[in-house]
C-alpha positions in Angstrom: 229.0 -123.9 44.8 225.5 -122.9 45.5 225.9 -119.7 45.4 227.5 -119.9 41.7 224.1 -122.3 40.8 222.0 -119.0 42.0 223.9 -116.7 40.0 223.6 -118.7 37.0 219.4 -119.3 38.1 219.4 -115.4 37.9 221.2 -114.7 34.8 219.3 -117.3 33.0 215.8 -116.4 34.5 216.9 -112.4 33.0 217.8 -113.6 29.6 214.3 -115.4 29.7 212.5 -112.5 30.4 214.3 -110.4 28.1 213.9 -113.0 25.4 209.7 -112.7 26.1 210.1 -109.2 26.1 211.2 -108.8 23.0 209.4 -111.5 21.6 206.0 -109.5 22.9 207.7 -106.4 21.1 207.9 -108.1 17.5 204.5 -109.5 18.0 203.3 -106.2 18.8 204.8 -104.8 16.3 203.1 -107.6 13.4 199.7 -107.0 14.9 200.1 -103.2 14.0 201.2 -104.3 10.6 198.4 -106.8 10.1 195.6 -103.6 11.7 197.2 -101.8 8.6 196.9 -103.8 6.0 193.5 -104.7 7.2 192.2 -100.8 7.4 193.8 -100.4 4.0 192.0 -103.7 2.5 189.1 -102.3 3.5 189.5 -98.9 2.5 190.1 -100.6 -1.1 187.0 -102.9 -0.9 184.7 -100.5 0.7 185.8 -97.5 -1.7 
């Protein structure tokens, strides 16, 4: 029986990091969408 709990402990602790991994992606991946916008906003306004 314990050794199934561990099992479990590790699956789950993997799907946790791969769930903040790709949650770090997507935000990533907004932050270069916001830098872009931004540098373009101020391309307009500074034009």
């Amino acid at each position: 029986m314990s050794r199934s709990f561990n099992s479990n402990n590790i699956e789950n602790n993997e799907f946790n990091l791969n769930n903040e991994e790709s949650d770090y992606k997507v935000l990533i991946t907004r932050l270069k969408e916001i830098k872009s916008t931004i540098s373009l906003l101020e391309k307009t306004i500074f034009k």
